[in-house]
Each structure stands twice: as C-alpha cells, then as structure tokens.
N, C-alpha and C positions, 0 to 999 in steps of 0.2 A: 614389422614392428610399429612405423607409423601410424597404415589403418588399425590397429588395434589400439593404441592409442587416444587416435580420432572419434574412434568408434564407440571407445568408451568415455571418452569425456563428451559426448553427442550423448550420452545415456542416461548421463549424470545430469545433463544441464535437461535433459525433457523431463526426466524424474523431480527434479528442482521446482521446475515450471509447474508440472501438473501439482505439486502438493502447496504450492504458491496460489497458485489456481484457486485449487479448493479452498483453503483456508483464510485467506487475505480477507476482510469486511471491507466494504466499501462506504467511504464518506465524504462528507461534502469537502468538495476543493480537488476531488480526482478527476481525473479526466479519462475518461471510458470511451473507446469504439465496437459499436457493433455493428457487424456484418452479418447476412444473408449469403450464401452463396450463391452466384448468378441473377441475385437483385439489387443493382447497386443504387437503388432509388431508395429501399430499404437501411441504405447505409448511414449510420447517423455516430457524431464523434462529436464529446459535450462534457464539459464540468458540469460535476452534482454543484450543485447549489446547498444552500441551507434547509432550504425544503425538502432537500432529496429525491425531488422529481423532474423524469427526463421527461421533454417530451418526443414521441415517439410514434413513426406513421402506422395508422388505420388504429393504433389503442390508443392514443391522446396522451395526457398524462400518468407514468408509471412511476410508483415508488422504487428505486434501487438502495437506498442508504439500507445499510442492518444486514443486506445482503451480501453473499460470495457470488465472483462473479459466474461458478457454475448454476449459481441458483438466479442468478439473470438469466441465463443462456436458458433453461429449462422453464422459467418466466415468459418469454420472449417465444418460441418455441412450440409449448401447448399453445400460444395465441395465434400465430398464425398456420399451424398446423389444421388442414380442415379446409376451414373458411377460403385460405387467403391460397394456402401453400400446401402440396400433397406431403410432404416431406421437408420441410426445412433443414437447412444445417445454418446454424445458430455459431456464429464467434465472437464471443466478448473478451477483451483484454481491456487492461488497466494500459493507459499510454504515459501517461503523468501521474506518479502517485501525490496527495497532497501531503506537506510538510511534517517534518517532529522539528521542535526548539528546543535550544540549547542556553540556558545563564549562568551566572555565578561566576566564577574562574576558570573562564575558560578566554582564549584569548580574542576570539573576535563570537562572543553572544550574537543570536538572532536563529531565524527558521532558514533549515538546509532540505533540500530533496530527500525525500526517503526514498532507500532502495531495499527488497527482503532480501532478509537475516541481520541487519544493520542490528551492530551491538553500542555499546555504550564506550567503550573504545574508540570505534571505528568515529561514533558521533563526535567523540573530544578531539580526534583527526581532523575529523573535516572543518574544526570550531578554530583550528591553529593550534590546537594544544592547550595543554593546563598553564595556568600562571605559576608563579613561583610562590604563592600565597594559598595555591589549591590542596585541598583535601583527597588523598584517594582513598577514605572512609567516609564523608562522608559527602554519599553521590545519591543524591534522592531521584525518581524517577515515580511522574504523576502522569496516569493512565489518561487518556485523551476521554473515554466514558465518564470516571469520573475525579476531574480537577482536585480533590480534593486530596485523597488518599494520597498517602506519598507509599514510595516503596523505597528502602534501603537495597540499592545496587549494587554489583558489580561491576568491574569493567568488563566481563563478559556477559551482564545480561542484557536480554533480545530489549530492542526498542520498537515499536510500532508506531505507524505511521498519525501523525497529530499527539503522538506524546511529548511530554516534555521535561527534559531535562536539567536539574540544577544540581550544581559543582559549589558545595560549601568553602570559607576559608577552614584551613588549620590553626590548631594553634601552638604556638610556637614552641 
C-alpha cells in the first residue's frame, strides 16, 4: 500500500515537473543551471539579467528571456552537438524563480519567491493575510508583460512569476 502510494505521488510530482518545464518563460531575475553531462566545465548557474543574456562557454553571449527552459536545453544542444559534443545531454532547471509582488491590503506588502501553480490565495498567505479593510472583490492582478492591464481576480486565479498583485479597500 505504501510503494503504491510513493509511486504515485513520484508520478504526479514528474508529471508536475515536466509541464512546469515546458511551459514556465523565463525572465530576468531567475536564476538558471545548466548542465552537460559528463562536462562539468560546461556547467554554468546565473541570473538573467535585464538584457537577457547568458554568457555561456564556446557560444558567448545567448539570449534565454522569452524562452522555456526546454527550448534552452534544445538551444544549448543543437550548439554543441557536432562541433563540440557527439551527443549532448543538455539540463536546464530554473533554481530561483524571480519574484510576483503583493500591495494594497494585505498585511505585510512587498516581493515574495514565486513557486508554480502559486494562486492568489496562496500569495495573500504568504503577504500575512488580508487586512480588516481588504476587498475580496476587488483583487486586480497586472501581468508582469504588460504593467498596465489589470485583471479582475480571483482568489483562485494562477499568478506568474514578476506579476503583481493589488488588494483594494472595501467599502463599508
């Protein structure tokens, strides 16, 4: 009963992983490791920056921002496939995602770690909670692309990483 269990929440969390994986965009303020297999000189671990370029042995400077990190690894990959390497194996992971921020009423405002699937819930968790003055209508939520747009939230809808969130007052 245990290994099945194990076995399946081991299932759930790789399935989790890989569509994280694929979908997640990567921008500046994260912090990314790529590995080589069996070339640890090829190892490199780096916040994107503003510019969105890593630098990176034998290609120099590479653009990653806009990307997922499968499409670094496949980036990475065809370059030194060939030339460098008969066969690469290629792993990029996200080690530190960069921030979403939180204002309005909530109890302690400012930027928290994002982690995927983080809802708007979970963010007023981490913020201490709503104030006594907080709206749970109205919770705008401004895309990290573009500042401007707001979005009328949920407390169950998904937040992404450099979004940010404000918690209006109510009124009385």
């Amino acid at each position: 009963m245990i290994k099945k269990i194990t076995i399946g929440m081991l299932f759930v969390l790789i399935q989790f992983s890989v569509v994280a994986k694929s979908s997640y965009i990567l921008g500046p303020g994260d912090k990314v490791e790529i590995r080589v297999f069996g070339q640890k000189d090829l190892t490199v671990e780096t916040f994107l920056s503003n510019s969105g370029q890593i630098n990176y042995p034998f290609f120099g400077e590479i653009k990653v921002t806009g990307l997922t990190v499968k499409q670094v690894e496949k980036l990475i990959y065809k370059g030194l496939k060939g030339d460098y390497l008969v066969n690469p194996n290629v792993y990029v992971h996200v080690v530190e995602y960069r921030p979403f921020y939180i204002h309005g009423e909530v109890q302690k405002p400012g930027g928290y770690p994002y982690q995927p699937g983080l809802t708007v819930n979970q963010a007023i968790a981490l913020a201490g909670g709503l104030t006594e003055r907080a709206s749970k209508d109205k919770i705008y939520l401004f895309k990290e692309k573009n500042k401007k747009t707001q979005i009328n939230a949920s407390l169950t809808y998904k937040v992404n990483a450099g979004d940010t969130i404000l918690i209006k007052q109510r009124f009385f």
